[in-house]
Structures are given as C-alpha cells and as structure tokens.
C-alpha positions as CSV (number, residue, x, y, z in Angstrom):
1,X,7.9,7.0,15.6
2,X,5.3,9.8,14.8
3,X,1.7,8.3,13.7
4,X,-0.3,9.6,11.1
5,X,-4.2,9.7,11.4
6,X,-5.9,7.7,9.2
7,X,-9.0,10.0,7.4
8,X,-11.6,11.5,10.1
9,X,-11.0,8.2,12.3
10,X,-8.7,7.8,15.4
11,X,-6.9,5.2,13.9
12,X,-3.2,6.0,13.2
13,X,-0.6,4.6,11.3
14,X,3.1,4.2,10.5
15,X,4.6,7.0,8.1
16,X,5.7,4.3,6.4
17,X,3.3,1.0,5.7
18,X,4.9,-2.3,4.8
19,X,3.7,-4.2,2.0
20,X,3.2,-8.1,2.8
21,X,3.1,-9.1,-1.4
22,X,6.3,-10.5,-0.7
23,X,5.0,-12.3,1.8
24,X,4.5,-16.5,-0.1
25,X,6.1,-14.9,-2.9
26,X,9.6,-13.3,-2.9
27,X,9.6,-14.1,0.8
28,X,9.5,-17.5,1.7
29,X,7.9,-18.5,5.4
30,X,11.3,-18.3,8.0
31,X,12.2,-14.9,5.9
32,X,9.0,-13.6,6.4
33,X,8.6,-14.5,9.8
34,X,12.0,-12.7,10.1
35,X,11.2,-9.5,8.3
36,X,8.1,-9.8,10.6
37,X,9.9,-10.0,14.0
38,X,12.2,-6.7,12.8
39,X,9.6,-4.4,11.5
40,X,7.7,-5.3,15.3
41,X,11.2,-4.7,17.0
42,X,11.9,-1.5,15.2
43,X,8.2,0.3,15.5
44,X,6.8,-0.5,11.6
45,X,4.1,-2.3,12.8
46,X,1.3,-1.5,10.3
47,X,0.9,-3.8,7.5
48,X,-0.6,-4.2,3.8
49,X,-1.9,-7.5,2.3
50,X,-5.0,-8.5,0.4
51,X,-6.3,-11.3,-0.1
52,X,-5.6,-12.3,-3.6
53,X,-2.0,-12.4,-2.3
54,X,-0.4,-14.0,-4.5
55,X,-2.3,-16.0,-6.7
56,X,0.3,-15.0,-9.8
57,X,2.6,-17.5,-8.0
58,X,2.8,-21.3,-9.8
59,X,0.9,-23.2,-7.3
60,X,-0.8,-20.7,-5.1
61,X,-4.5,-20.2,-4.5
62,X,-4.1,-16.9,-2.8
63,X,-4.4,-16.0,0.5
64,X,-0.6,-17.2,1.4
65,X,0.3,-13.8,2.5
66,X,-2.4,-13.4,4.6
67,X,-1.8,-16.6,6.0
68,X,2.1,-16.1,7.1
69,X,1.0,-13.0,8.8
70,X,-1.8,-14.7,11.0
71,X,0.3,-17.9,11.7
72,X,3.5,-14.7,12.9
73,X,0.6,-12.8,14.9
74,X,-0.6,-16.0,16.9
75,X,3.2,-17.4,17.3
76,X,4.4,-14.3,18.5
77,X,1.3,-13.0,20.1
78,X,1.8,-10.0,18.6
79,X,-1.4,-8.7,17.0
80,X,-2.5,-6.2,19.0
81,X,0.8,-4.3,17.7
82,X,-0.2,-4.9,14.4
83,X,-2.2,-2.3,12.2
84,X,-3.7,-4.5,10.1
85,X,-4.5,-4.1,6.1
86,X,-6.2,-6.5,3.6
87,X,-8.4,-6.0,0.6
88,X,-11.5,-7.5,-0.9
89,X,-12.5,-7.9,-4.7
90,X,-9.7,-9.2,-6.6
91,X,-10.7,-12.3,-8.6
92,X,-9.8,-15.6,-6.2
93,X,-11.1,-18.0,-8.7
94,X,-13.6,-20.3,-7.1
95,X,-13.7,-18.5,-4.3
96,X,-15.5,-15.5,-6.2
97,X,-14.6,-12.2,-6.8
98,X,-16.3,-8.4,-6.9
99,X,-18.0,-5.9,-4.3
100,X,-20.9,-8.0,-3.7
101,X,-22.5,-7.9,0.0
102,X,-22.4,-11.9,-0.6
103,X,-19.0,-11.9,-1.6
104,X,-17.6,-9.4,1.1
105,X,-18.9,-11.4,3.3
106,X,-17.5,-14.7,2.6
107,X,-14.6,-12.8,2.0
108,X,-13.8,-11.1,5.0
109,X,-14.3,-14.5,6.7
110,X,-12.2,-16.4,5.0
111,X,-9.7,-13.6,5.4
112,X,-10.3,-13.5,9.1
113,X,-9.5,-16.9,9.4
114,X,-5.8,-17.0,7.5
115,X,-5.0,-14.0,9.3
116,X,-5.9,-15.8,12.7
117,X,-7.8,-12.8,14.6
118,X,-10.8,-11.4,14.8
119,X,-10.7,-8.2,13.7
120,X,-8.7,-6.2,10.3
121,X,-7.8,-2.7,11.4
122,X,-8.3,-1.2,7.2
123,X,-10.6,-3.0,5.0
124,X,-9.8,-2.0,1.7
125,X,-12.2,-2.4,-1.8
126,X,-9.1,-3.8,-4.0
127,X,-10.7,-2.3,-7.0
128,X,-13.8,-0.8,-8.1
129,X,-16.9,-2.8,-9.4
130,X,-18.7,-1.5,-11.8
131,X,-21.2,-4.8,-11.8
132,X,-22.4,-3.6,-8.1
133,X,-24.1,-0.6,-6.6
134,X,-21.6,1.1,-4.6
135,X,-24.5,1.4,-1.5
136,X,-24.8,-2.5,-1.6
137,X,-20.9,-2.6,-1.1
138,X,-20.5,0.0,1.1
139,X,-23.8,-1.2,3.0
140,X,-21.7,-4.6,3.5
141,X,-19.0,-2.8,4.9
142,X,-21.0,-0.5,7.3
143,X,-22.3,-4.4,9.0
144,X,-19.2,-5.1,9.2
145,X,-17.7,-2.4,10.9
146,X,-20.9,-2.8,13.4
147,X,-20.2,-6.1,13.9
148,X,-16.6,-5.4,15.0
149,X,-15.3,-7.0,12.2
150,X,-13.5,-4.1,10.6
151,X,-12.3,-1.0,12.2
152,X,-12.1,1.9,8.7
153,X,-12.5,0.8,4.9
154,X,-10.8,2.1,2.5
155,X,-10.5,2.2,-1.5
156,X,-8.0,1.0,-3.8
157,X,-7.3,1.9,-7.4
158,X,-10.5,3.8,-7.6
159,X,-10.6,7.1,-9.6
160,X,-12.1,10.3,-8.4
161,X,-15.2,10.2,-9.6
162,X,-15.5,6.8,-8.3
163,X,-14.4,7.7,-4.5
164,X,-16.8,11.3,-4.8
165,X,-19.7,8.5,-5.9
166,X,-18.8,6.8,-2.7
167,X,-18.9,9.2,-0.2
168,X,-22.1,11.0,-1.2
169,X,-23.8,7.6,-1.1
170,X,-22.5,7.0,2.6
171,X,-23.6,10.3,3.1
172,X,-26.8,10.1,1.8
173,X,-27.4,6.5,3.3
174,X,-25.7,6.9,6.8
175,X,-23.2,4.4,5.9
176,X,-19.6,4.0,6.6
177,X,-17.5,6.0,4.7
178,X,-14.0,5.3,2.6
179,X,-11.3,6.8,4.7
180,X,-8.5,6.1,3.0
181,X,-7.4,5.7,-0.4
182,X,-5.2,3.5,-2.2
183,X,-3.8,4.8,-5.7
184,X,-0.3,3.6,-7.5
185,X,1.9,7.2,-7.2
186,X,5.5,7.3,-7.2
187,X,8.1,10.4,-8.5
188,X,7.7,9.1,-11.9
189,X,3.6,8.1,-11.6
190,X,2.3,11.2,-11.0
191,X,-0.5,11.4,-13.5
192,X,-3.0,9.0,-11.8
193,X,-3.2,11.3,-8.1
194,X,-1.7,14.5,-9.0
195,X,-5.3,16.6,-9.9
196,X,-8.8,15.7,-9.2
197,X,-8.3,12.6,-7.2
198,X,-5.5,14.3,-4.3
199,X,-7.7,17.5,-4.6
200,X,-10.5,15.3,-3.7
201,X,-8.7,13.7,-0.6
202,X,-6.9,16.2,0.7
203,X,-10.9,18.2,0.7
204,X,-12.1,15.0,2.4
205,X,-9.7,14.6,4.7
206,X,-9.0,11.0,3.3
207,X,-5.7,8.9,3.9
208,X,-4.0,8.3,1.3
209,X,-1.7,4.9,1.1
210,X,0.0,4.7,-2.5
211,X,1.4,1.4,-3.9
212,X,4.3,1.1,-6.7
213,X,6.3,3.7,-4.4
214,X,9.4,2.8,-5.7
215,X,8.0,2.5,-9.2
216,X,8.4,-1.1,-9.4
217,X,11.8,-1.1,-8.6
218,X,13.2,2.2,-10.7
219,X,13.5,4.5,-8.1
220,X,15.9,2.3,-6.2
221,X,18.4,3.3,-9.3
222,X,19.9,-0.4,-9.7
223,X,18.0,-0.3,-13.2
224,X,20.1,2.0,-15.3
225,X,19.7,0.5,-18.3
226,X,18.2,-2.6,-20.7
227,X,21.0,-5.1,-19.6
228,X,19.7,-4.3,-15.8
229,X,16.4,-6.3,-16.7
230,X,17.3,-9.1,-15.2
231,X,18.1,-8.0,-11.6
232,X,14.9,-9.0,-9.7
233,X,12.0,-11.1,-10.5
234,X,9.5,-8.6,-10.0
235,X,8.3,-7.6,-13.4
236,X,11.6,-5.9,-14.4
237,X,10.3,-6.1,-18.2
238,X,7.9,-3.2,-16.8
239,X,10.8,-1.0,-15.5
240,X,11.9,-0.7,-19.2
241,X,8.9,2.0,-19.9
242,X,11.2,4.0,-17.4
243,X,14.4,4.2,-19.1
244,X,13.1,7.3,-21.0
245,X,14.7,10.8,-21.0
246,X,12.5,11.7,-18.0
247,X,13.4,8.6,-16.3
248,X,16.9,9.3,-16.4
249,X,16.6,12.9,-15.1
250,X,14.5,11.5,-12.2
251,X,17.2,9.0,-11.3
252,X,19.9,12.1,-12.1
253,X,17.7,14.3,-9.0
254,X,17.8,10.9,-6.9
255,X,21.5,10.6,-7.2
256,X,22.3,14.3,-6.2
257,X,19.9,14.4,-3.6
258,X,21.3,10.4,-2.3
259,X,24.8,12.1,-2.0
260,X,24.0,15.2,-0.3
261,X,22.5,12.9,2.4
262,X,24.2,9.9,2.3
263,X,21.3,8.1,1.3
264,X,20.3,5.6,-1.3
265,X,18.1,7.0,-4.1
266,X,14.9,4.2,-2.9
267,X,15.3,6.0,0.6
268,X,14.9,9.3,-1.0
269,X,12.1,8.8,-3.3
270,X,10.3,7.3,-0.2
271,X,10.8,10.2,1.6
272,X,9.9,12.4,-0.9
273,X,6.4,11.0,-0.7
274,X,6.6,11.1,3.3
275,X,7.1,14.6,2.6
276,X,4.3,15.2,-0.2
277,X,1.3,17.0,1.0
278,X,-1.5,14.8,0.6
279,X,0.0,11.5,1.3
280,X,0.0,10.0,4.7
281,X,2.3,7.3,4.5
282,X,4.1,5.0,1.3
283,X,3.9,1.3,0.6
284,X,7.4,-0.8,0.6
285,X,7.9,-4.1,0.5
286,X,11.4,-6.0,1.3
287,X,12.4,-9.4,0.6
288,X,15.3,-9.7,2.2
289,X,16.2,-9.1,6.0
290,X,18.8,-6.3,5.1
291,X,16.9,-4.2,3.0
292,X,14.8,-3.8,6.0
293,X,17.2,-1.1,7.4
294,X,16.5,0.9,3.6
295,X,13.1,1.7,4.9
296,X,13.8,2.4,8.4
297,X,16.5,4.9,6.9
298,X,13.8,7.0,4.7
299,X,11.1,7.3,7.8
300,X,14.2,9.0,9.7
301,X,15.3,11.2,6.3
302,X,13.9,14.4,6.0
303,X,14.7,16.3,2.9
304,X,14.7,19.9,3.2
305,X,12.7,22.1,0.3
306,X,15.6,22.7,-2.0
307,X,15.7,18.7,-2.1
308,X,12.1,18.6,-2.4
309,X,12.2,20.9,-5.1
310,X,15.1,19.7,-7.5
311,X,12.8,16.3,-7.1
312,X,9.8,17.8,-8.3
313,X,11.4,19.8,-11.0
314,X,12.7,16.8,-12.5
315,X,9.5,14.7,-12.1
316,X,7.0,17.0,-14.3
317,X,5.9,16.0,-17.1
C-alpha cells in the first residue's frame, strides 16, 4: 500500500486513516478488537483517536477508545505496526481541558497510559485555545517531542489564520512545528478548506487528515430522504441539512460515478478525496466487520479525471 509523507517529517501514513470514534461507542470491545486485527492483516495500520473519545456516551468518562486500542496493541503485540493518532484539548471534565503546558502534560500521560506504549506517532491540538499563548502550547509539545514522547503534532479544527499564527511562532521560537492539519472536508463540506486554509497547507507542505469524510454518513447514499433518519445512530438528525437540491445532485454524481465502477457511492467520495490535491489521506470509521472491505475498496479505486470532474461539478456551490 503506497505511504504518504506526513508534512516535512519522515513519518508516513496510510492513504487512508481509520477513525477509532467507534471504538467504546458504536463498536463494542470483541468488535473492535476485530475491526483491529483486519485493518493490521490488510495494511491500514494508522489510526485516529483522541482522548475525549467518547465522553457523549451514557456512562463514559472518555478515554475508552483509547483504551481498546492499547489493551489490542499489547494483546497482539502489535504496536510497532501501528501509526498512532490522539488529540489533546477537548474538555474531559475533571480531568481538565485546553492547550495549557500543565494540561498537555497530564494529558499526554494519561493518554500514554490507556493506550499502553510509550510513545504516539501524531499528537494532535483537538481544537484551538484561545485562553493560551500558542508558544506555551506549542513549547509543551516541542518537550515532548524531545522527550520521545511524541513523534509530529498536528492541529485540528483550526482555521488559517490560526495554523499561519502557529508556525511563525515555531519559527520564531525554534519550536516544533504543526505538521499536519486536521479540518472537517467532505464533497459536500467544501467551504471550511477549499481557500485560504488548503492554500496555506499545500504552501507549507502540511498534511492534511480531514474528518466527516463521508459527511456524517450522506455520502454513503443510504440517506435519500427524511424517512431515512433513522438508519444509524450517528447524529442522522444532522444528515437532514443535506437533503437540499445540492445534496441531491452530489449523491446523483456519486451514483453515476458508483456504476461506472462498480463501486458504492461512500467508496467513491473517499476516493475522491484520495485523489484531491492537498489532502494526504481521509478519515473513516466502521462499526461493523464487513464494512471494513468498503474502505479497503476506495484505497484501491482510482477515479479517472472525467470522474473527478463530474464530482466536482456537482459539489460547487
């Protein structure tokens, strides 16, 4: 499976990065464990999870996902296949929240001890703090990284003028820089990267990661219309702001393009952003064993540039 460099570092990952949400939630422990064992046995080995994962759950405190993932790593002894994510900011309740120094560094412990190693391969700022200077954060992260803690950090959900902050204050500081990037972009979310903040990246050389690949579920085409809402447990009340006229000719482009390739419409929209200049490699998560073999069906679809094209058309806004 080709590997795609992660920013300026020699770091690779997976075209396409797994995203361990499910993981406690959707998922339950024996399923994860076995969506764990396939994704090792077919060659996706890098991984996305965060901390805060998933505190939304009745009963959870957070840090469940990260915990399955450390208890599959030891019991299989598998880490050292594993490209490791998890993120740092999100509020865990008692356990603090922000881009403090202090709290990054309780953090990443606490982290490093669910996840049963003692290293994370991306260490992501889940959001940005406005509360904090970004050259105390980013001077927590730079100890860390000389500590052997952390291999590359990267930012989630932070805008452009946010990340440009960033990287002149690592510049101007000597520090560790963010390099990669973690924004929600789909066919139908465009807005949010498309412009300033992929120009940005793409100038940096920065890795780009996006969540909501699959738009929350749209994209996969099973939502078609209002009576579809109850078809996963996933926030389908948020797929409704897709059933638009836009939404429908996206889904239209996914179908013609599915047929021509035998593929499902998920499989294409994934590899439309494989495909997308600026973006190294999707987020998808599965809950179940079988849609496993979706995802290893869009990193082996290539869609040619009339494909690419008909998508696009039907994605502007």
């Amino acid at each position: 499976m080709d590997k795609r460099r992660v920013g300026r570092t020699d770091l690779t990952i997976d075209p396409l990065v797994f995203g361990g949400n499910v993981f406690g939630w959707t998922a339950d422990k024996i399923t994860s464990f076995a969506i764990l064992d396939k994704l090792a046995d077919t060659g996706l080995t890098t991984i996305d999870t965060a901390d805060v994962y998933s505190t939304w759950v009745p009963g959870n405190s957070g840090g469940e996902s990260e915990s399955i993932i450390g208890e599959w790593m030891q019991s299989t002894k598998r880490r050292s296949q594993i490209t490791l994510i998890t993120k740092v900011g999100m509020d865990m309740g008692a356990a603090g929240k922000g881009l403090s120094a202090a709290h990054i560094e309780s953090a990443v412990e606490a982290s490093l001890k669910r996840l049963r190693t003692d290293y994370i391969d991306i260490y992501f700022s889940h959001k940005y703090d406005p509360d904090v200077a970004q050259e105390e954060t980013l001077a927590a992260h730079d100890r860390l990284i000389k500590a052997g803690k952390v291999r590359v950090i990267g930012a989630s959900n932070y805008d452009a003028e946010q990340l440009r902050a960033a990287l002149d204050v690592s510049a101007a500081r000597n520090l560790a820089r963010y390099e990669i990037l973690q924004p929600g972009y789909n066919l139908y979310d465009r807005s949010g990267f498309d412009g300033p903040l992929r120009d940005l990246a793409m100038a940096e050389e920065i890795a780009v990661i996006p969540y909501y690949s699959l738009a929350r579920g749209f994209l996969s085409g099973k939502y078609r219309s209002k009576s579809d809402m109850d078809k996963s447990p996933r926030g389908a009340a948020a797929v409704e702001n897709y059933l638009n006229e836009r939404g429908i000719r996206i889904l239209d482009a996914l179908d013609e393009v599915s047929e021509r390739h035998q593929a499902q419409p998920a499989e294409v929209a994934l590899a439309w952003l494989m495909a997308r200049p600026g973006i190294t490699a999707p987020i998808a998560s599965a809950s179940r064993l079988e849609q496993l073999d979706s995802l290893i069906n869009a990193v082996a679809l290539k869609l040619d540039s009339a494909d690419i094209a008909l998508l696009d058309d039907a994605s502007r806004y």
